[in-house]
PyMOL CGO cylinders between C-alpha atoms (Angstrom):
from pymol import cmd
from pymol.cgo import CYLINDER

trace = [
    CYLINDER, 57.56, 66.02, -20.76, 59.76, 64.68, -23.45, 0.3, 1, 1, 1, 1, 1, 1,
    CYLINDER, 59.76, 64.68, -23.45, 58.44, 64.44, -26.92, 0.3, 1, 1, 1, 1, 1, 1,
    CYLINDER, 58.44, 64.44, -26.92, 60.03, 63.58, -30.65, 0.3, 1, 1, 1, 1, 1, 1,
    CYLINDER, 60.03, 63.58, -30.65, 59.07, 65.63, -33.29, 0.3, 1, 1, 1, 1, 1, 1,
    CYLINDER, 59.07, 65.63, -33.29, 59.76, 64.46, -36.85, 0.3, 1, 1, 1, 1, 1, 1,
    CYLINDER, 59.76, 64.46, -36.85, 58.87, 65.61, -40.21, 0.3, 1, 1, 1, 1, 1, 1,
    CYLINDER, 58.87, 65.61, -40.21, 58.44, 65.04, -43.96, 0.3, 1, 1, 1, 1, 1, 1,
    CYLINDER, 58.44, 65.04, -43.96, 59.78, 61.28, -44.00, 0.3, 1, 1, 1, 1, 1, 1,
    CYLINDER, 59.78, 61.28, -44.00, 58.20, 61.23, -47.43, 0.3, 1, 1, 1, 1, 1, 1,
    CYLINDER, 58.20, 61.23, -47.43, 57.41, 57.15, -47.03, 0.3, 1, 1, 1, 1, 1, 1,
    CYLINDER, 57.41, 57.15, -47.03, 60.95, 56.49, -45.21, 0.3, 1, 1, 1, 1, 1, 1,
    CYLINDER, 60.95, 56.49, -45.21, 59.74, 54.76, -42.09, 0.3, 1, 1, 1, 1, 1, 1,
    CYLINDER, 59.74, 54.76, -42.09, 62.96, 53.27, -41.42, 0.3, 1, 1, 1, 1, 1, 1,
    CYLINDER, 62.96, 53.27, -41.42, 64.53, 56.67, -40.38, 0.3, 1, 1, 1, 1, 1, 1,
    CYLINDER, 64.53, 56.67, -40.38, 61.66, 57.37, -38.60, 0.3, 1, 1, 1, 1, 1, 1,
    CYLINDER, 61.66, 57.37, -38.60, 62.38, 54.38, -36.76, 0.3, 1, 1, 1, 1, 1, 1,
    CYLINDER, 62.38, 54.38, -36.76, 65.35, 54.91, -36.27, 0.3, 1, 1, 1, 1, 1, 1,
    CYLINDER, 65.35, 54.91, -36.27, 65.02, 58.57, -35.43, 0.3, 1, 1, 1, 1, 1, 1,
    CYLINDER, 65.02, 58.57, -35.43, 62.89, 57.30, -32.42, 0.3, 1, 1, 1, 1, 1, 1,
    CYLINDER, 62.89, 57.30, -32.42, 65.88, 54.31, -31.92, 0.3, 1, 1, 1, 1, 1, 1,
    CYLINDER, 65.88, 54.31, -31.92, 68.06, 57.39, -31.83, 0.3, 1, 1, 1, 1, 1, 1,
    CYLINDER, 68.06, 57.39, -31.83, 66.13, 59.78, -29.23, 0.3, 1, 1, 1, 1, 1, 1,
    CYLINDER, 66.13, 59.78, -29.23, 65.65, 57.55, -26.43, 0.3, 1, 1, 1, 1, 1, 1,
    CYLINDER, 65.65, 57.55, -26.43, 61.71, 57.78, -24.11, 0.3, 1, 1, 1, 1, 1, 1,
    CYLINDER, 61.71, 57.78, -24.11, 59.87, 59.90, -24.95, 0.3, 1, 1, 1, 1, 1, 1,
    CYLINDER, 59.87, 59.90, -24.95, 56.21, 61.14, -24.07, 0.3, 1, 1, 1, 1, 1, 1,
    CYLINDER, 56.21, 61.14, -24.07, 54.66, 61.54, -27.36, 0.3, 1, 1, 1, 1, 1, 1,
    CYLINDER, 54.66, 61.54, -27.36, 55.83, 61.73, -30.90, 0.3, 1, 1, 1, 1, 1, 1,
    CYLINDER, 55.83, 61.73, -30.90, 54.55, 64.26, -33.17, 0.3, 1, 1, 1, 1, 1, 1,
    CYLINDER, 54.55, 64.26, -33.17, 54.90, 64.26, -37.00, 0.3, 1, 1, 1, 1, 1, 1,
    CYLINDER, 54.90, 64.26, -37.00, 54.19, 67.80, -38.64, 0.3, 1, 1, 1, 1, 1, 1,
    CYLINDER, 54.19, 67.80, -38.64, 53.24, 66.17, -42.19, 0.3, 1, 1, 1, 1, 1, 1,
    CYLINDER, 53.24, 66.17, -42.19, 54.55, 65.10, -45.17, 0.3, 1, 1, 1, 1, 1, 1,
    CYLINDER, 54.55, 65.10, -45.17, 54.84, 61.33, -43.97, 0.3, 1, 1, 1, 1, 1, 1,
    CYLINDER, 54.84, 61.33, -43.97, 51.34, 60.64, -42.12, 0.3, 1, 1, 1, 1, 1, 1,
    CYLINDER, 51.34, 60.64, -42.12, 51.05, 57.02, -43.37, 0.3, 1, 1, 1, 1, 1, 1,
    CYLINDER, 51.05, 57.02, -43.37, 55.07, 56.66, -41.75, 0.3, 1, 1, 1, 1, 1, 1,
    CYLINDER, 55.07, 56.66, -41.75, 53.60, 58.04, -38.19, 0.3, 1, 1, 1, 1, 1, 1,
    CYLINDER, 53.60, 58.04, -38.19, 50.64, 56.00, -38.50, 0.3, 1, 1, 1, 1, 1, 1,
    CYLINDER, 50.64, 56.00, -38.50, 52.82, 53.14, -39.17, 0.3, 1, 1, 1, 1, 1, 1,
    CYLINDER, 52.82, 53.14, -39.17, 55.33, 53.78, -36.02, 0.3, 1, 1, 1, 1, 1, 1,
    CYLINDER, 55.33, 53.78, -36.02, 52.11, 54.12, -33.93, 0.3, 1, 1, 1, 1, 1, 1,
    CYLINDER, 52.11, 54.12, -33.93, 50.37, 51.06, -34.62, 0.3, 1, 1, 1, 1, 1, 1,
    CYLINDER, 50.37, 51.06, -34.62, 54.06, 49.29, -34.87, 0.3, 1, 1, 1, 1, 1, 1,
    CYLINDER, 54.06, 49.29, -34.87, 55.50, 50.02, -31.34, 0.3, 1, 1, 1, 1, 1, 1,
    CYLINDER, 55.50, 50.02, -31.34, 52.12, 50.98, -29.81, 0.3, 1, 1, 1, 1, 1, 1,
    CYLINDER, 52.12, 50.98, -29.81, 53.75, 55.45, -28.89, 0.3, 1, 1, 1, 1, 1, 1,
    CYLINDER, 53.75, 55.45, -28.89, 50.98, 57.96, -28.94, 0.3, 1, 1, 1, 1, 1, 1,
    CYLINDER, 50.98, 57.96, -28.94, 51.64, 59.88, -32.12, 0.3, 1, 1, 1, 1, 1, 1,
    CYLINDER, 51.64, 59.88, -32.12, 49.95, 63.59, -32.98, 0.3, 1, 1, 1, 1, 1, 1,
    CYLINDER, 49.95, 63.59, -32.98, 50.29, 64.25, -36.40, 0.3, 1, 1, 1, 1, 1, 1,
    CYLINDER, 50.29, 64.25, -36.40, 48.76, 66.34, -39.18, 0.3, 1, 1, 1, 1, 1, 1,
    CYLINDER, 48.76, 66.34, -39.18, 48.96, 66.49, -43.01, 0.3, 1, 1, 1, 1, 1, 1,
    CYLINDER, 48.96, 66.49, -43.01, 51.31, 67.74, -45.20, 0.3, 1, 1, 1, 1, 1, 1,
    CYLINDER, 51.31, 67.74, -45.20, 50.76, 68.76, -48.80, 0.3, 1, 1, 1, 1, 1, 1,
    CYLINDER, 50.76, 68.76, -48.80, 52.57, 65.63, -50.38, 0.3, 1, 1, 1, 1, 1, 1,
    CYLINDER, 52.57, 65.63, -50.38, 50.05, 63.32, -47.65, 0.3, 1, 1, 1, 1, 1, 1,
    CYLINDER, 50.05, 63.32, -47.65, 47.34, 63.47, -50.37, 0.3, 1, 1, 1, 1, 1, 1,
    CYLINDER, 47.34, 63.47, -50.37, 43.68, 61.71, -48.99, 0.3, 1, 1, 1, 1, 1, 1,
    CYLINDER, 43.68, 61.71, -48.99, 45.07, 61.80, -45.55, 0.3, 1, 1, 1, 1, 1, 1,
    CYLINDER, 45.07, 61.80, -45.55, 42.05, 61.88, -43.06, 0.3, 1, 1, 1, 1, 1, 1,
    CYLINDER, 42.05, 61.88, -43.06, 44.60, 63.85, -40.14, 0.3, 1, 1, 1, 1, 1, 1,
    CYLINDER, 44.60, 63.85, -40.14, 44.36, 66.98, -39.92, 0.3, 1, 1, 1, 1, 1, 1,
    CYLINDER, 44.36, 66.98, -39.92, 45.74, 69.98, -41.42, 0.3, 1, 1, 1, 1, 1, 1,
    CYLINDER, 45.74, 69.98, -41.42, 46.94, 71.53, -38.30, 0.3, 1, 1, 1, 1, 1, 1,
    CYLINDER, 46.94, 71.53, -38.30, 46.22, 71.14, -34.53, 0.3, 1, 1, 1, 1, 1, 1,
    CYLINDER, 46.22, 71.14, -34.53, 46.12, 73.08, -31.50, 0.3, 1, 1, 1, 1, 1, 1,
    CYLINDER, 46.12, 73.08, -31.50, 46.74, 71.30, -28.18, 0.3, 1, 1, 1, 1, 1, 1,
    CYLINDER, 46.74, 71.30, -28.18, 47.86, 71.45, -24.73, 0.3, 1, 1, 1, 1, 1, 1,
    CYLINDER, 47.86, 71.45, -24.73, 50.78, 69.46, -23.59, 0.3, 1, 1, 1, 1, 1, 1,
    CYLINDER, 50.78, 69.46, -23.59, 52.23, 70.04, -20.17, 0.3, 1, 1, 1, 1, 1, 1,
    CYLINDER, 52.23, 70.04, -20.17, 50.17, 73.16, -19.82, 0.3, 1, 1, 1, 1, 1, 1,
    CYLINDER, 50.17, 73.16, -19.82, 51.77, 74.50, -22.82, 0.3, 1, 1, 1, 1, 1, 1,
    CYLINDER, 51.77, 74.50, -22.82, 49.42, 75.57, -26.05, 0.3, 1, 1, 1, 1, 1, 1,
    CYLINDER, 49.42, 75.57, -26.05, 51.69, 73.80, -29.34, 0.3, 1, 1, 1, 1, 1, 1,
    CYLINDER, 51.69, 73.80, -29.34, 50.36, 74.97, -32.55, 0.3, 1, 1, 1, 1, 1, 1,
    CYLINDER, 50.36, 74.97, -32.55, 50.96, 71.72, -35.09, 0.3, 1, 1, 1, 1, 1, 1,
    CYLINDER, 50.96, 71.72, -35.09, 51.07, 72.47, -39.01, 0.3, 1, 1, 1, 1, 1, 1,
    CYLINDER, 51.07, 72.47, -39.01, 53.05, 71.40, -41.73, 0.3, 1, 1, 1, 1, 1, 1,
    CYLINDER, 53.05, 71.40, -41.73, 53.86, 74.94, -42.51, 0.3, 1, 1, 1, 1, 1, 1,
    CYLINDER, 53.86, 74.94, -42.51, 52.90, 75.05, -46.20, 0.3, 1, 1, 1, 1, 1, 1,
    CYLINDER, 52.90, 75.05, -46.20, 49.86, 77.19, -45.59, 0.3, 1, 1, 1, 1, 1, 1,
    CYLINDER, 49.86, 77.19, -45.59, 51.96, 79.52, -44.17, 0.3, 1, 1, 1, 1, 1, 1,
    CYLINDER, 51.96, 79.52, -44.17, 54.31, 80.14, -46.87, 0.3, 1, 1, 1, 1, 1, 1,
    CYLINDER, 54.31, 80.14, -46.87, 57.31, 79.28, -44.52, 0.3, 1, 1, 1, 1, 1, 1,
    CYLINDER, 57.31, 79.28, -44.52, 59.72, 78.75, -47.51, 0.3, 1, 1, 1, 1, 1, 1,
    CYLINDER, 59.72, 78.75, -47.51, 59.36, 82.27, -47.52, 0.3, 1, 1, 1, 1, 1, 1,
    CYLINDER, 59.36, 82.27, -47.52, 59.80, 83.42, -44.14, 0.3, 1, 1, 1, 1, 1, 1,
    CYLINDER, 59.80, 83.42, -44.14, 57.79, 82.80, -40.82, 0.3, 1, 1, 1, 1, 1, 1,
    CYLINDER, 57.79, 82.80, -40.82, 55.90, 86.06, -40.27, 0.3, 1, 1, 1, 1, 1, 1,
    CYLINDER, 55.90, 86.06, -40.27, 52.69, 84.83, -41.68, 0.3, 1, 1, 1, 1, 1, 1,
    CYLINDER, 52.69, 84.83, -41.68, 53.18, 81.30, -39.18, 0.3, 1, 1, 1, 1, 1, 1,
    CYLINDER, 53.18, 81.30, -39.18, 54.33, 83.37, -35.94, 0.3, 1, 1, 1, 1, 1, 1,
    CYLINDER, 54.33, 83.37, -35.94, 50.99, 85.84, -35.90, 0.3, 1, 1, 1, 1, 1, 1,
    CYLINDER, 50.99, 85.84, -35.90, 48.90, 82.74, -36.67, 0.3, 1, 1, 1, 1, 1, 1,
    CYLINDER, 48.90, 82.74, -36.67, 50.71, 81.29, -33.77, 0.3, 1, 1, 1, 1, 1, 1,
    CYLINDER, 50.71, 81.29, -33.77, 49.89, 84.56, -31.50, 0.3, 1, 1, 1, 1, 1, 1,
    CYLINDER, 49.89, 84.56, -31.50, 46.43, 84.79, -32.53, 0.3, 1, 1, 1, 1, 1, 1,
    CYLINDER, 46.43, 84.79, -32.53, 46.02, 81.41, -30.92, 0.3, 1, 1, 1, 1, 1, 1,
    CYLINDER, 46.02, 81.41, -30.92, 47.89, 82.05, -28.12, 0.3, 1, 1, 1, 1, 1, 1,
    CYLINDER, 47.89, 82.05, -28.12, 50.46, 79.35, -28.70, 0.3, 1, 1, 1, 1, 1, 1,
    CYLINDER, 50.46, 79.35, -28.70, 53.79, 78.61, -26.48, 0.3, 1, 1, 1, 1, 1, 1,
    CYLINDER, 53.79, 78.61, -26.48, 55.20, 76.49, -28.95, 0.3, 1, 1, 1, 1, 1, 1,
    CYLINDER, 55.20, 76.49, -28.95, 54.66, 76.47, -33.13, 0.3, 1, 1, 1, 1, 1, 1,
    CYLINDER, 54.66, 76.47, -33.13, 55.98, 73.06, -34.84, 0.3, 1, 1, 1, 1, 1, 1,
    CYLINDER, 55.98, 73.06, -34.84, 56.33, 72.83, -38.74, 0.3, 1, 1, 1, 1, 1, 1,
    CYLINDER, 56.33, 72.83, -38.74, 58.17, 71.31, -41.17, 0.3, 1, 1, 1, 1, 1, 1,
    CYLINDER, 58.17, 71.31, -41.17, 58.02, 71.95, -44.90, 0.3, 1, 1, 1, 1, 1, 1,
    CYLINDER, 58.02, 71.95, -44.90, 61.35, 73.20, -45.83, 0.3, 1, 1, 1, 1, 1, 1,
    CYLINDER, 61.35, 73.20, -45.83, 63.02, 70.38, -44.88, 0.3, 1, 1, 1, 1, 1, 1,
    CYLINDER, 63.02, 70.38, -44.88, 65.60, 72.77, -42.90, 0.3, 1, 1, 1, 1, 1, 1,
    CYLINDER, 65.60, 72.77, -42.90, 65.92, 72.47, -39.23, 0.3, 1, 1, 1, 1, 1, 1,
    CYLINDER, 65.92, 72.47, -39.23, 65.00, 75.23, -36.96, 0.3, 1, 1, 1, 1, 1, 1,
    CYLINDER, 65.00, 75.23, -36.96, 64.56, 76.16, -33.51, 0.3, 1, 1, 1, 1, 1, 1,
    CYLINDER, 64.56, 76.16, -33.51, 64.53, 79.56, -32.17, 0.3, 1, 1, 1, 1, 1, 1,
    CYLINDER, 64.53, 79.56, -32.17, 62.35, 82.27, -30.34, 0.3, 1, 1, 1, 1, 1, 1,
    CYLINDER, 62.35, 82.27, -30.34, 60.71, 84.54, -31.59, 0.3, 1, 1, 1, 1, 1, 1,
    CYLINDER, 60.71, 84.54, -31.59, 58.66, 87.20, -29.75, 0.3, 1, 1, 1, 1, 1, 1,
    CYLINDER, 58.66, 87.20, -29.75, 58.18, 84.67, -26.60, 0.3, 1, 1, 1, 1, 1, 1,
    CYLINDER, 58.18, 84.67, -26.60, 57.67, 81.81, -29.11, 0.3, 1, 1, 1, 1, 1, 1,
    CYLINDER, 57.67, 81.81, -29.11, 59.16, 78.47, -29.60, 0.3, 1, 1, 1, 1, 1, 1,
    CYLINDER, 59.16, 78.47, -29.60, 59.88, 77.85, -33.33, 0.3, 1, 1, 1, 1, 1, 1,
    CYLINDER, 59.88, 77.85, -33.33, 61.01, 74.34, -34.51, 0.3, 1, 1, 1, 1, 1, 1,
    CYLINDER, 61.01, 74.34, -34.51, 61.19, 72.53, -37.36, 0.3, 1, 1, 1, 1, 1, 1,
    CYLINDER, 61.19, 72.53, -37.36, 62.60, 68.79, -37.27, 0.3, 1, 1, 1, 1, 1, 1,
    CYLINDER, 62.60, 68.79, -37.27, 64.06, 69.11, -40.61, 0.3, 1, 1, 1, 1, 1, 1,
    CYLINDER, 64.06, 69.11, -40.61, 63.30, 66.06, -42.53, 0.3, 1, 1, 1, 1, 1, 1,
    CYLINDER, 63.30, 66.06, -42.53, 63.90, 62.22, -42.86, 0.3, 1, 1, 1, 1, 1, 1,
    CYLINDER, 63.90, 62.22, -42.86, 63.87, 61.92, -46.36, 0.3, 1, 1, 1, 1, 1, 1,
    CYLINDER, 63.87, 61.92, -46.36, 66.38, 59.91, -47.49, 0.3, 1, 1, 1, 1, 1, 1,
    CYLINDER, 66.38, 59.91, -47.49, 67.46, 61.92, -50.44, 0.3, 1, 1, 1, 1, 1, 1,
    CYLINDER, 67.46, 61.92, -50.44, 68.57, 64.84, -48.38, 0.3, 1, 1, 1, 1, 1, 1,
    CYLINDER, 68.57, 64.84, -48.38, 71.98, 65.69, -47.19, 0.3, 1, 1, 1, 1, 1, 1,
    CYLINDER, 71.98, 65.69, -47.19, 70.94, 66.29, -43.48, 0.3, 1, 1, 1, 1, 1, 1,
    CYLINDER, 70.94, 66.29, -43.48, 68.51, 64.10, -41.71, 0.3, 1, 1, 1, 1, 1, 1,
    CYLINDER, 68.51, 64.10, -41.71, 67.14, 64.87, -38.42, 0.3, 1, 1, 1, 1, 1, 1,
    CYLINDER, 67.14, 64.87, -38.42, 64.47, 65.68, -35.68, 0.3, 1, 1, 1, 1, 1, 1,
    CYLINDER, 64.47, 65.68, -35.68, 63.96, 67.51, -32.56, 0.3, 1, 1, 1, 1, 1, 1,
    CYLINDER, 63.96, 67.51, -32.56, 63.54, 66.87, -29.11, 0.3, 1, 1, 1, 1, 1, 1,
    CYLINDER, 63.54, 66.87, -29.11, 60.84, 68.96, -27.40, 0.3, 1, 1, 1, 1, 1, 1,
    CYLINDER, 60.84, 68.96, -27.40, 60.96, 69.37, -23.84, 0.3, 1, 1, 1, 1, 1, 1,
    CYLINDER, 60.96, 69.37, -23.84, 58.27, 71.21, -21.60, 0.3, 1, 1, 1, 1, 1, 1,
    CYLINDER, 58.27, 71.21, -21.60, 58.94, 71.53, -18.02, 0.3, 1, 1, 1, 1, 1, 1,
    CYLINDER, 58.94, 71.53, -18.02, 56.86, 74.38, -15.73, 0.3, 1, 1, 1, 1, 1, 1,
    CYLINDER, 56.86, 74.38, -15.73, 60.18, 76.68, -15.59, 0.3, 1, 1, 1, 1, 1, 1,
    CYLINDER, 60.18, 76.68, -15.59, 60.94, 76.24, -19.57, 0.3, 1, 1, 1, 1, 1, 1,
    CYLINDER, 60.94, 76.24, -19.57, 60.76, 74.93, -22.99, 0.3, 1, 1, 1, 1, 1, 1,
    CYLINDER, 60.76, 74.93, -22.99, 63.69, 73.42, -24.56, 0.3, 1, 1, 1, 1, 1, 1,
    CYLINDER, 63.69, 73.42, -24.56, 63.77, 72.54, -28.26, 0.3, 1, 1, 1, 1, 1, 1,
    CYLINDER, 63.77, 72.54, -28.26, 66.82, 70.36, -30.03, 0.3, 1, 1, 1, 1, 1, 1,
    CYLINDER, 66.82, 70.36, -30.03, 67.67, 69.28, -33.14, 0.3, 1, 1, 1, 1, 1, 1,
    CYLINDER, 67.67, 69.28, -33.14, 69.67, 66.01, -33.40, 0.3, 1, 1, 1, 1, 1, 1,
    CYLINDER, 69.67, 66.01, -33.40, 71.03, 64.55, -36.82, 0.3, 1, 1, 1, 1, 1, 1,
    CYLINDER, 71.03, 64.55, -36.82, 70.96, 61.58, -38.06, 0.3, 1, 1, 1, 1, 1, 1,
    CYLINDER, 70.96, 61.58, -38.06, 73.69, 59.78, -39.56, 0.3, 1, 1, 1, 1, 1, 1,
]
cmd.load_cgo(trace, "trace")
């Protein structure tokens, strides 16, 4: 499975579009916040099956906060990250992640990109597609039965 995940657009749907231009098929696209009406927007537009959740700036959103779901038999934990304090490191995010037994956390927030493992966890953060920033770009999930491989690709 091949998915796009994107993050704090802030109201830029044209890089989100073009993000998705950019990333080829995909599965699913999910948006970790901070840009719900954007990934609302690319749904109904080209008809993808988006997952997203709320960010702090997405203020009288109706998506959630954060979601827990299985894709490819994998458990992804989906926040924006704020609640978590994740300018401030990811310890409090990772055990929230183990208590629900996730296989894969994705965030956003600080507008840095990230992917790594931790303790037998999949971290990544998209970075952002705000237009104001100095790097712009997302990440490509990918869940197969013998791994998970997470990207990030920038946007120019």
């Amino acid at each position: 499975m091949r998915i796009l995940v994107v993050s704090d657009s802030h109201g830029n749907d044209g890089m989100l579009f073009r993000a998705h231009q950019h990333a080829g098929p995909v599965d699913v696209v999910i948006h970790t916040g901070d840009g719900e009406l954007d990934a609302q927007f690319l749904e109904e537009t080209l008809g993808e099956t988006v997952l997203r959740v709320a960010g702090n700036c997405d203020h009288g959103s109706s998506a959630p906060r954060e979601l827990l779901t299985t894709l490819a038999d994998r458990r992804i934990l989906i926040t924006h990250g704020d609640r978590y304090l994740v300018k401030s490191g990811l310890e409090q995010l990772l055990s929230y992640g183990k208590q629900h037994d996730a296989d894969v956390i994705l965030f956003g927030h600080t507008h840095q990109a990230l992917s790594e493992q931790r303790d037998g966890i999949q971290l990544l953060n998209p970075g952002t597609l705000w237009g104001r920033a100095p790097f712009l770009s997302y990440g490509i999930l990918e869940l197969t039965p013998q791994q998970i491989r997470a990207t990030i690709h920038q946007l120019e």
